[in-house]
N, C-alpha and C positions, 0 to 999 in steps of 0.2 A: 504493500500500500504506500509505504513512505516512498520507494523506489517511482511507482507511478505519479506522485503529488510530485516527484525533483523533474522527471523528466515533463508532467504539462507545468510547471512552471518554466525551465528552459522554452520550451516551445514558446510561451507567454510572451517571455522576456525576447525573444528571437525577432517575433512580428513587433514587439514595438519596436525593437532596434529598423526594422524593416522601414516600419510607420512613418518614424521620425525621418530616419536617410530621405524618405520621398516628401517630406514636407515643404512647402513653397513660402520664403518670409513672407510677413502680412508687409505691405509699401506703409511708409512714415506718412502721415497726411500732414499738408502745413499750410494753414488758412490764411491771406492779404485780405483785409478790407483791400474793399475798393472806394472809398471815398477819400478824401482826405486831411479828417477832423479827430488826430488823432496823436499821441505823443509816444514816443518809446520810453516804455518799462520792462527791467531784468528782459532784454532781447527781444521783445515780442510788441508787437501795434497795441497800443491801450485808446479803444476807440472811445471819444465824451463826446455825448450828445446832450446839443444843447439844453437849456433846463425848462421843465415844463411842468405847470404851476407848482414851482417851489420843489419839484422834485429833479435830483440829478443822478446819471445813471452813467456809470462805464464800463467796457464789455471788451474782454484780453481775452485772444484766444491762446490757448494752455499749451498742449500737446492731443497726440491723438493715441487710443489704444488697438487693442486687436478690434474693438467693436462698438468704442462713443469719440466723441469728441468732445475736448472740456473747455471749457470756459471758464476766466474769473468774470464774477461781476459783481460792482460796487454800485449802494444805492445809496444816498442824503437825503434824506425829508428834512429841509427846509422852509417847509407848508407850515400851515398851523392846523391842518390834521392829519392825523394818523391814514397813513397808506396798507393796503391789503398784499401781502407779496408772496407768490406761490410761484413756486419754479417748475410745479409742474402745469402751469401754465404756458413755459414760457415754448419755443417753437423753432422749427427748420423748413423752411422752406425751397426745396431743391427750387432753380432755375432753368429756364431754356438758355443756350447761343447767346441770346438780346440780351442775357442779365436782368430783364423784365418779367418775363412770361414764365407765370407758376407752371411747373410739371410735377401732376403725383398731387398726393394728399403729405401735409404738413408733417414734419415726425417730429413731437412732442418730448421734451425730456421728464427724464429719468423721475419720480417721485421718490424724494429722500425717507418720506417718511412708509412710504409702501418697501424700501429697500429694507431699512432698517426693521419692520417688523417681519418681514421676511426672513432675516439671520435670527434673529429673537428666536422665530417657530422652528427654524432647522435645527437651533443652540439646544433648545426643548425636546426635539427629539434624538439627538441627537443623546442628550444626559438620560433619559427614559430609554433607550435603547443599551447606554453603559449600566444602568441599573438592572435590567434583566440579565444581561451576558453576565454580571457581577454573581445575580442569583443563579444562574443558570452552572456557572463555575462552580460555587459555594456548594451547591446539590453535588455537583459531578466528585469534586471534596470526599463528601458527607461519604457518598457509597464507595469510592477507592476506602477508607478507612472500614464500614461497615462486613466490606469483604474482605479486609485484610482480618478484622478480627474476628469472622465467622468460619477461616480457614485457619485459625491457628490449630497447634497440630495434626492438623493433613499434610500430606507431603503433596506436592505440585511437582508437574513437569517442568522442568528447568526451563525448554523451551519455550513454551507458555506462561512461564512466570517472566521470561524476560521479554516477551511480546507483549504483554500487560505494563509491563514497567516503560514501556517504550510507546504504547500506544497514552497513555497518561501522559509522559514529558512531549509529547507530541501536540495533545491536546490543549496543554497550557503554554506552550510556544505558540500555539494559534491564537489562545486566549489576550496573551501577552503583546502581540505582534498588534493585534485588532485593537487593544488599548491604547499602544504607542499612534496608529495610524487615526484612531478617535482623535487624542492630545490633538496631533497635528491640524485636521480639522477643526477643532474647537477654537485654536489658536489663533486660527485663520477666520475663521468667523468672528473672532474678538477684535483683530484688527482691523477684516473691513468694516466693524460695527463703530470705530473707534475715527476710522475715517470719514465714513459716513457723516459722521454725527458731527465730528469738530472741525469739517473741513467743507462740506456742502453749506449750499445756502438754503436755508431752512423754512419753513414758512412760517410766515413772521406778519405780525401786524407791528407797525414800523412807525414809532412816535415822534410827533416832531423835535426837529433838533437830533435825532438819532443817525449814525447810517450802521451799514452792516456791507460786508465784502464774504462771497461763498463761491465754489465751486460747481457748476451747473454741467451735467453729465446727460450729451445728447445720442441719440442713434446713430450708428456711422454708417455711411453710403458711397463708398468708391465710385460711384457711378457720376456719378455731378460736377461739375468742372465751376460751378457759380450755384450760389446756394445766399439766402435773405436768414437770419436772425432774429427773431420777434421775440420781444419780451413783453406780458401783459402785463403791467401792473397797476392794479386796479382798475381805475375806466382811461388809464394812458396806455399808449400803444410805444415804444422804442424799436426801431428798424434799421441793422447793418447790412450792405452784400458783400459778402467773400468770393476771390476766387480760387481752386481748391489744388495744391499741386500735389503729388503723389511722387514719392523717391523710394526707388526699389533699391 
């Protein structure tokens, strides 16, 4: 049994080496306004639009990953009321050729707070699933010992006594393995839970005299060479066009 578990793992291990050798880098995307109402910050266009009623708004684009595009964006209320600001409001608009002419339906970003309860419910099952493997071990425990002391003096097959002993340190190296590989997920849900939270822009109702600067995480599309920016906030509207280069 052990012998069949090493050889489908090699085979495992085989295809991903396989996997990987054939995999094609994802292209760097790197976003230009095209307007040019804008100042350079840490390397990158920090586009400011002008200010409208008492509110100001700036909008950096970040970097790009295998599958969003990020953005900073800074807001001031300098109104004398409170502003409404939800970033999963805010929006992508691919373009045609013209830079004008929408193509496709808007793609909407990321909802921070629909992200973060999402790692919440995996973290959840995640800890209820170490709970059972815990009880499920604890059991498996309980009867190695109850059959060790129901065979005290019987003699065993040496053989069989040492396929028992081997099928047991077997089983708690699987036990073991699957907790270290929990850790690591868990860990990893800590941190994007961590980024999330202290690095996104939040939805916020935005008092005057206040501002707030967050990280806005939109859908990525290789496909678009000019793409509009919209941010709603509240009943204002803010509007950039990028053009989109791709470096392989």
């Amino acid at each position: 049994m052990k012998q069949s578990k090493l050889n489908l793992a090699l085979f495992s291990m085989g295809v991903l080496i396989i996997i990987q050798s054939c995999a094609v880098p994802q292209p760097v995307a790197r976003l230009s306004p095209l307007g040019e109402n804008y100042d350079w910050l840490n390397g990158t266009e920090n586009m400011i639009f002008p200010a409208n009623e008492g509110i100001e708004v700036e909008l950096q684009f970040i970097q790009s990953t295998s599958n969003q595009l990020l953005f900073e964006v800074g807001i001031t209320n300098r109104s004398d009321q409170k502003v409404y600001v939800d970033p999963s409001r805010f929006s992508i608009q691919l373009l045609s050729l013209d830079t004008l002419t929408p193509s496709g339906t808007p793609l909407f970003a990321f909802d921070p707070e629909s992200q973060i309860l999402r790692m919440d419910l995996q973290k959840s099952r995640e800890q209820a699933e170490a709970s059972n493997d815990a009880a499920l071990e604890l059991i498996g425990q309980t009867l190695d010992i109850a059959s060790d002391i129901a065979s005290i003096g019987q003699e065993k097959d040496p053989e069989v006594q040492a396929q028992e002993q081997a099928d047991r340190a077997e089983r708690r190296q699987d036990y073991e393995n699957s907790e270290i590989d929990r850790e690591i997920r868990l860990q990893s849900l800590d941190d994007q839970r961590r980024y999330w939270s202290g690095y996104a822009l939040r939805k916020t109702s935005l008092k005057p005299g206040y501002k707030m600067r967050g990280t806005v995480f939109f859908p990525r599309n290789n496909q678009a060479r000019f793409m509009k920016v919209k941010l709603d906030i509240d009943s204002l509207v803010f509007e950039a066009s990028y053009e989109q280069k791709l470096f392989r």
